[in-house]
C-alpha positions in Angstrom: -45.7 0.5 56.7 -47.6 -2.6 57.0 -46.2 -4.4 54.0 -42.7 -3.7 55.5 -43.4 -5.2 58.7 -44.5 -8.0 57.3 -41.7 -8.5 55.5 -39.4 -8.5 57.9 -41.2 -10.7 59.9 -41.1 -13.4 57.4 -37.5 -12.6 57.0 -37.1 -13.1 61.0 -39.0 -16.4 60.9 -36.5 -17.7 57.9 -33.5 -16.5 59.8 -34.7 -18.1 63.2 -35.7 -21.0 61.2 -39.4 -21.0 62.7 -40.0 -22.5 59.6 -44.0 -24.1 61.0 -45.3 -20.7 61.9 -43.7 -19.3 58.6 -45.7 -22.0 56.9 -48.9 -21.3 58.5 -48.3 -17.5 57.6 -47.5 -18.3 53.8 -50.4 -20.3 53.4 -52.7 -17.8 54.1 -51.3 -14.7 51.9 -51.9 -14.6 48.2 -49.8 -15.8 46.1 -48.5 -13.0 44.2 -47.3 -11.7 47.9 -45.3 -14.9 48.5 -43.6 -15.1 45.0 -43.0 -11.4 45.8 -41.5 -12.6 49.1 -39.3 -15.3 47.3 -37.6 -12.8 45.1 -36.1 -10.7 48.4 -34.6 -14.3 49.6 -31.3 -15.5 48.8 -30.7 -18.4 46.2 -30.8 -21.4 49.1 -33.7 -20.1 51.0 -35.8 -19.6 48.0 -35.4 -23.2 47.6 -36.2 -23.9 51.3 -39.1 -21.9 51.7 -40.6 -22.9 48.2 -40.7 -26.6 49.8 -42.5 -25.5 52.6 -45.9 -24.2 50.7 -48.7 -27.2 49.5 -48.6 -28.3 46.1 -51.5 -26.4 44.6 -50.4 -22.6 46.2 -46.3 -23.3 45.3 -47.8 -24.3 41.4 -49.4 -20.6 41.8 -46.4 -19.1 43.6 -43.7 -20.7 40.7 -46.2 -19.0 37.9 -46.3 -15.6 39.7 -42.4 -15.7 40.0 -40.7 -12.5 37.9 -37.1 -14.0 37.4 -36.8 -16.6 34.9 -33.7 -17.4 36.9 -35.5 -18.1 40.5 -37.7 -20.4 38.3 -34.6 -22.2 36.9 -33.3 -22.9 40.4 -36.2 -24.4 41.4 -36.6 -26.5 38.6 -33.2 -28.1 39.3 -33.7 -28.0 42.6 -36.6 -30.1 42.9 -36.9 -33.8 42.2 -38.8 -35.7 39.6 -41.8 -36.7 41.5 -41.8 -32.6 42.9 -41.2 -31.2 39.7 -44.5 -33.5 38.2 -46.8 -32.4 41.3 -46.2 -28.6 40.5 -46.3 -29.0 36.4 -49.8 -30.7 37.3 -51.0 -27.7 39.0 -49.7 -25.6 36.3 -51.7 -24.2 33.3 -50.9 -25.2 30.1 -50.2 -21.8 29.3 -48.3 -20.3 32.7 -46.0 -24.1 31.9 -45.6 -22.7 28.3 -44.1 -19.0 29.5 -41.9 -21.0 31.5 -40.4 -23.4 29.4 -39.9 -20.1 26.9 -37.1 -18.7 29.2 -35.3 -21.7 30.1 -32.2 -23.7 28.6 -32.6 -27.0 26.7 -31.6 -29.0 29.6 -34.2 -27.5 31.8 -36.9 -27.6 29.1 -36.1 -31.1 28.4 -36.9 -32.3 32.4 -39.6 -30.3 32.2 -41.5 -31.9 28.7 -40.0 -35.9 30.8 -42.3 -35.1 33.7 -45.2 -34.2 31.7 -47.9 -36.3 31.3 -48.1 -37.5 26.8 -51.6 -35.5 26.9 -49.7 -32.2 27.9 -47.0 -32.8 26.4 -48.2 -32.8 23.3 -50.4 -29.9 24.3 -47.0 -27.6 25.2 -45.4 -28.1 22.2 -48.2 -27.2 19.7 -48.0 -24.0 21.5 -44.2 -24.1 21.7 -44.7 -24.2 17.9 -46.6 -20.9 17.3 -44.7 -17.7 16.8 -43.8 -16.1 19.6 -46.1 -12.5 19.4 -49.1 -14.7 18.7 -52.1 -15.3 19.9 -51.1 -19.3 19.8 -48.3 -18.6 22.0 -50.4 -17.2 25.1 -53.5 -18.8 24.7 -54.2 -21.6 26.9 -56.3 -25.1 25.6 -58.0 -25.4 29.2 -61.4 -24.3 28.5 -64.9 -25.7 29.0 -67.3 -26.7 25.6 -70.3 -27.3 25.2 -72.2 -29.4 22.2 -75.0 -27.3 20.9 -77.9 -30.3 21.5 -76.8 -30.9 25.2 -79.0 -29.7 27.6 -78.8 -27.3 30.8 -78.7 -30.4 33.0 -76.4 -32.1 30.9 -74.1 -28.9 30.6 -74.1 -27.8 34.5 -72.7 -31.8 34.8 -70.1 -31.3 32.3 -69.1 -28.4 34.2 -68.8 -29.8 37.5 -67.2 -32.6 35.8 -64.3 -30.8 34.2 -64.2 -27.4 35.1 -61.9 -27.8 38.2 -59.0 -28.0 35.9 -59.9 -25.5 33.5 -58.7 -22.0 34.1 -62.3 -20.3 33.1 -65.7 -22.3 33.6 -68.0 -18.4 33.3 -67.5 -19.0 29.7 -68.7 -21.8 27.8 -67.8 -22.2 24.5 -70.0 -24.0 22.0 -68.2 -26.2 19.7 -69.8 -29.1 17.0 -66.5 -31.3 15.7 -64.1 -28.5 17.0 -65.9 -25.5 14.7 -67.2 -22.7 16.8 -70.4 -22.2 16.8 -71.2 -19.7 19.8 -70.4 -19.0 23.5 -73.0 -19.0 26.6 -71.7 -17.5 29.8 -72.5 -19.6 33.2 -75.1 -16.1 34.3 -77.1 -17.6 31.7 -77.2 -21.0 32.5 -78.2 -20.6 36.3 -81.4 -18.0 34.4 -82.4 -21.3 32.1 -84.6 -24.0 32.6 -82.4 -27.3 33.4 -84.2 -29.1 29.8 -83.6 -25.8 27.7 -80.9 -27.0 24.9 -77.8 -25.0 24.7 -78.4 -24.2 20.6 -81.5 -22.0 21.8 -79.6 -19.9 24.8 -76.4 -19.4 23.5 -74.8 -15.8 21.9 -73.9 -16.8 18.0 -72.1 -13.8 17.6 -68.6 -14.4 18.8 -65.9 -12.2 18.2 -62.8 -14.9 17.8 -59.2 -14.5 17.1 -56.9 -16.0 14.7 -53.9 -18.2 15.7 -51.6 -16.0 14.3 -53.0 -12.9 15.1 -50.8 -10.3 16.5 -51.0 -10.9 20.8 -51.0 -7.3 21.0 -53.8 -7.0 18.7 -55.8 -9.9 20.8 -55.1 -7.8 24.5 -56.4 -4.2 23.1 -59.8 -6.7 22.1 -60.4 -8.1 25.2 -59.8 -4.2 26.5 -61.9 -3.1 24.2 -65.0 -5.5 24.2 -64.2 -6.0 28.4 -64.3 -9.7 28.1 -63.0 -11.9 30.3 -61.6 -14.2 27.4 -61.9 -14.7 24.1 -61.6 -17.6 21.6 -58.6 -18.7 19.0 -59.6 -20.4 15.9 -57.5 -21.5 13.0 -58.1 -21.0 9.7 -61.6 -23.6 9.3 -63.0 -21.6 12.3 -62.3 -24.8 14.5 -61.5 -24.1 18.2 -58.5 -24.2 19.6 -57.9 -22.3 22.9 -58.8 -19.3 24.3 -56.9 -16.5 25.7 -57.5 -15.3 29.0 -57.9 -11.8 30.4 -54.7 -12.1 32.5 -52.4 -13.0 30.0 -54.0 -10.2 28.1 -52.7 -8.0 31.2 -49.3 -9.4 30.8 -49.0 -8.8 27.0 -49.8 -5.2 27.6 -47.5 -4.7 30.5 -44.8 -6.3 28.3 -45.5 -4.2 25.2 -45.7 -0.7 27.4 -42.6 -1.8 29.1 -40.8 -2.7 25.5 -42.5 0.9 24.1 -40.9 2.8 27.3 -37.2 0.8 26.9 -37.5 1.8 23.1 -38.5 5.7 23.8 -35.6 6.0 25.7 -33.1 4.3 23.1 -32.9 1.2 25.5 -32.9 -2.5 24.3 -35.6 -4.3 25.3 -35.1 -6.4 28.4 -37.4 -8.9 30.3 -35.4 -9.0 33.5 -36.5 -6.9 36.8 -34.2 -3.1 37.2 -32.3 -4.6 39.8 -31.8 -8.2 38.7 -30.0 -7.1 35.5 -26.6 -7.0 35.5 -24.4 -4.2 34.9 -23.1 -5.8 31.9 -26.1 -7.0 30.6 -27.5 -3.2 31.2 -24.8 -2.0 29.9 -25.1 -3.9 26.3 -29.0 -2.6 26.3 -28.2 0.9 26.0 -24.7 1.2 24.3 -25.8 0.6 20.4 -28.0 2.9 21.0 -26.0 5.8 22.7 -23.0 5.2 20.1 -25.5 5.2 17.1 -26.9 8.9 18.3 -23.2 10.5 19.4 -22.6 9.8 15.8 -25.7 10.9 14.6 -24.7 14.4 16.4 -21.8 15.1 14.6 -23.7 16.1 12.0 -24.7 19.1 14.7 -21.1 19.2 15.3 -20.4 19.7 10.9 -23.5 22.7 10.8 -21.6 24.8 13.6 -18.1 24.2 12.3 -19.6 25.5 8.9 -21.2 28.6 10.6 -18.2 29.5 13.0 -17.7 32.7 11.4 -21.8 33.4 11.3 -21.5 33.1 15.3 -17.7 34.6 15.7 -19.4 37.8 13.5 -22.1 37.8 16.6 -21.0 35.9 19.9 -24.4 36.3 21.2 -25.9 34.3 18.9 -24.2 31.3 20.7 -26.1 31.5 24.1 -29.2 30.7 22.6 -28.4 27.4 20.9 -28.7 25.2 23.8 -32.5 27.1 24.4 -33.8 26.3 20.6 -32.0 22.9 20.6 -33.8 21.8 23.8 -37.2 23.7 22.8 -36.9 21.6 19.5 -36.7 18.4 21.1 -39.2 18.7 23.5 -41.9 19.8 21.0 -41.0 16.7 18.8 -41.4 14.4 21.8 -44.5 15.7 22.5 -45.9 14.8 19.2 -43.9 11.7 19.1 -45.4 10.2 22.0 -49.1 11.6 21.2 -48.8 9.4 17.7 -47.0 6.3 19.1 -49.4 5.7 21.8 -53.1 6.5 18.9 -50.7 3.8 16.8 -50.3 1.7 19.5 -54.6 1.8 20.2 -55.4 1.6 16.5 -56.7 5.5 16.9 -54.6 6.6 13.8 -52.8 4.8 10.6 -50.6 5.4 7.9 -53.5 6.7 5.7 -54.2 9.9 8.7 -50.6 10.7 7.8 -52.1 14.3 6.2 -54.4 15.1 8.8 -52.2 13.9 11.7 -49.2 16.8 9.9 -52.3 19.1 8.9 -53.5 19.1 13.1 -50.0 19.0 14.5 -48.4 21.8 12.4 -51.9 23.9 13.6 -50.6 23.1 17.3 -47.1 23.9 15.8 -47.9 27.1 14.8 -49.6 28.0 18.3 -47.0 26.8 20.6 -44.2 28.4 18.5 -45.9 32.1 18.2 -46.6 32.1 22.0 -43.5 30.9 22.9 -41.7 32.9 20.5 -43.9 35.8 22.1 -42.2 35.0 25.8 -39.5 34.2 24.5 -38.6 38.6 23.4 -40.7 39.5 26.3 -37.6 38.1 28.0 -34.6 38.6 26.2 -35.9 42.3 26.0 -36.0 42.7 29.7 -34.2 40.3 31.6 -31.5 40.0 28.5 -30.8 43.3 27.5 -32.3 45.6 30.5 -31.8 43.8 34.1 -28.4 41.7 32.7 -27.5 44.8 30.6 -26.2 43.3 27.1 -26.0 45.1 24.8 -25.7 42.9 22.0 -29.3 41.5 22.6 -30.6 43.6 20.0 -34.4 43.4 19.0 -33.0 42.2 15.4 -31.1 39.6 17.5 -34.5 38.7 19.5 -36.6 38.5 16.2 -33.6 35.9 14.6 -34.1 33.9 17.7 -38.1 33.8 17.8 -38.7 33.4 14.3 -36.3 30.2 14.5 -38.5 29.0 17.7 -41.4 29.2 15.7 -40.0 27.4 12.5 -38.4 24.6 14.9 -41.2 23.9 16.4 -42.8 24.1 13.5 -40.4 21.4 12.0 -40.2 19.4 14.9 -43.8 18.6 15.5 -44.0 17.6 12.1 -41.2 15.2 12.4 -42.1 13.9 15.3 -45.9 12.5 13.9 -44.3 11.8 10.9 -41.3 9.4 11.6 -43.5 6.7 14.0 -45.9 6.8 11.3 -43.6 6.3 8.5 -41.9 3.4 10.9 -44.7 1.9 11.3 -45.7 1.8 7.5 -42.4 -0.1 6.5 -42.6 -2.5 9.5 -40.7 -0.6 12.0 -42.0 -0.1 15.8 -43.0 3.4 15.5 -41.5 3.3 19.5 -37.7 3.9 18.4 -38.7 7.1 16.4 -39.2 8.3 20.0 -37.6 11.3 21.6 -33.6 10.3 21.3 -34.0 9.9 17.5 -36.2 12.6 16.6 -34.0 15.1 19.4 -31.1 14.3 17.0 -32.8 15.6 13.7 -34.9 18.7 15.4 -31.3 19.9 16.2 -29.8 19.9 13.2 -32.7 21.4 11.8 -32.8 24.2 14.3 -29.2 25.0 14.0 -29.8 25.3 9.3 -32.8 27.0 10.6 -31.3 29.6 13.3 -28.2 30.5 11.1 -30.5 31.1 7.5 -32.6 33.6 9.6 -29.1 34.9 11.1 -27.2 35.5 7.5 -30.5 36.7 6.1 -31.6 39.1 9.0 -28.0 39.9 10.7 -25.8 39.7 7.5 -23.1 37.7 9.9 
């Protein structure tokens, strides 16, 4: 309730134009609140209330803004000398994820106002490919030479570490090769003449320029570090990558995985700043590509029409297996994508990742299938008095719930596995795929157990 207040309160002042006690407000909320703020004003007053904030907190704000677009506008809304006093705020990197979503025209003002030293420094990382660790990690960072001392060190910090974005990790470089890292902790514990060759941690876990980013986040989740270095291919230093960007990679990726799940194109746009059109074009390919994919369901029950027209009942039960089918193959679709996604599992677990899940298979289906005549027994054929819910009928329908969810779960750790062995993301084998083979399947599956058991 708070929050909301306080929104609308800001929202007032703007309206009522009390735009010095707005100002006075803005600058003491965190930034992520006011970019937050910006995104619920219209196009004009974004621009108005952006110029209101001090240089160092709207360089802050402009980073923390989620729509590429708001950052656009105020690109073009700002003037030259405007436009230089936020890019000099600006990390190298936050500067870098901007100029990634923008037009030419827009990225072309924005490399003019950029000082030659930063300039150049963009588009080295403009130049790395874009799931890289080059292309999020930033070249603001604090080193150390090996023979320097304490004293000398804790001056270098003081120095230059104002406009670095990390100064609790130093790293030790001698002509640009790493050599080792010393954390800040330990240079407040060490005597001011003690040489930074005798204090600092030689082994440093470093990633490669081209390294995966995705690869680089789980890393500094794994190892808890607040950053960690990037080194080309003669071990020589050139950025590091931060723990928040880290944050941002995953968020990205778990979004992308979720989008994919669901048979949804990727999109880097907020829910409701996408446009209907634009949503639109994400999830049509996919939709048309499984409607055809399902007539092939359509093709097994045109084939078997006289199989169910021989015993009607049979027909009620298809939308239960169909269902049951799906969800069990989602279950173990999701299980294997996210071990894939942590490095848990790989292509060479493929036999004990079928051998475990067709164990689980076999459990699930058996107790379901268990339930599953309990009920058609009594509620079925006693309380809803059908006759033609016979216990042959009953056994046709459990033995198929235990073979399709037999078949399903198998699937469903297979095909991520398999898609992520030829280069796929194992995300869209996710539930809408896999749904569409696990009913096919059940429907061969039902109607062999019906023609062999029933004789239809």
């Amino acid at each position: 309730m708070q929050e909301k207040y306080e929104l609308e309160q800001l929202m007032e002042l703007v309206q009522t134009k009390q735009f010095r006690k707005l100002r006075s407000i803005l600058m003491e909320m965190n930034e992520v609140d006011v970019a937050e703020f910006l995104d619920e004003l219209g196009p004009e007053e974004t621009i108005l209330v952006f110029r209101l904030l001090p240089k160092e907190q709207a360089a802050e704000v402009f980073a923390e803004l989620e729509d590429s677009d708001d950052q656009e506008r105020l690109i073009n809304a700002l003037n030259d000398k405007e436009l230089r006093e936020v890019l000099d705020e600006l990390y190298l990197d936050d500067t870098v994820d901007v100029i990634e979503d923008m037009p030419a025209n827009v990225v072309s003002r924005i490399l003019r106002n950029s000082d030659p030293a930063s300039r150049s420094q963009i588009n080295q990382l403009l130049n790395y490919p874009k799931d890289s660790a080059g292309s999020i990690m930033t070249t603001e960072y604090v080193f150390l030479h090996p023979d320097a001392t304490v004293e000398e060190s804790f001056a270098r910090i003081r120095k230059e570490g104002m406009d670095k974005e990390t100064i609790y990790t130093c790293y030790v470089t001698q002509n640009r090769v790493l050599l080792g890292v010393v954390t800040v902790r330990r240079l407040l514990l060490s005597a001011y003449e003690t040489k930074i060759r005798d204090i600092m941690e030689t082994n440093v876990l470093s990633v490669n320029t081209h390294d995966d980013k995705e690869d680089v986040a789980q890393m500094l989740n794994k190892y808890d570090l607040s950053a960690i270095p990037v080194v080309d291919g003669d071990n020589r230093l050139v950025g590091i990558v931060t723990f928040d960007d880290a944050m941002d990679v995953i968020e990205e990726e778990t979004t992308e995985d979720f989008e994919k799940m669901a048979a949804i194109l990727p999109s880097d746009k907020p829910y409701l700043k996408t446009g209907v059109f634009e949503t639109w074009r994400s999830r049509i390919p996919w939709l048309m590509l499984l409607m055809l994919s399902a007539t092939f369901t359509g093709i097994i029950i045109t084939k078997f029409e006289s199989a169910l027209a021989a015993c009607v009942v049979l027909t009620s039960f298809i939308p239960m297996l169909s269902g049951t089918g799906g969800n069990s193959g989602s279950q173990s679709s999701v299980a294997v994508i996210r071990a894939l996604s942590l490095d848990e599992i790989d292509f060479s677990d493929l036999i004990a990742v079928v051998w475990k899940e067709s164990r689980v298979a076999v459990l699930c289906g058996v107790c379901l299938a268990c339930a599953n005549f309990v009920k058609m027994m009594v509620v079925d054929r006693w309380l809803m008095n059908n006759p033609a819910v016979t216990p042959m009928v009953a056994l046709v329908v459990c033995l198929t719930l235990v073979f399709t969810v037999l078949c399903a779960k198998v699937v469903g750790c297979t095909l991520p596995m398999a898609a992520e062995k030829i280069g796929i993301d194992p995300a869209v084998m996710a539930s809408p795929f896999i749904t569409t083979i696990v009913d096919a399947l059940s429907l061969l599956i039902y109607f062999f157990f019906a023609t062999q058991l029933l004789g239809v």
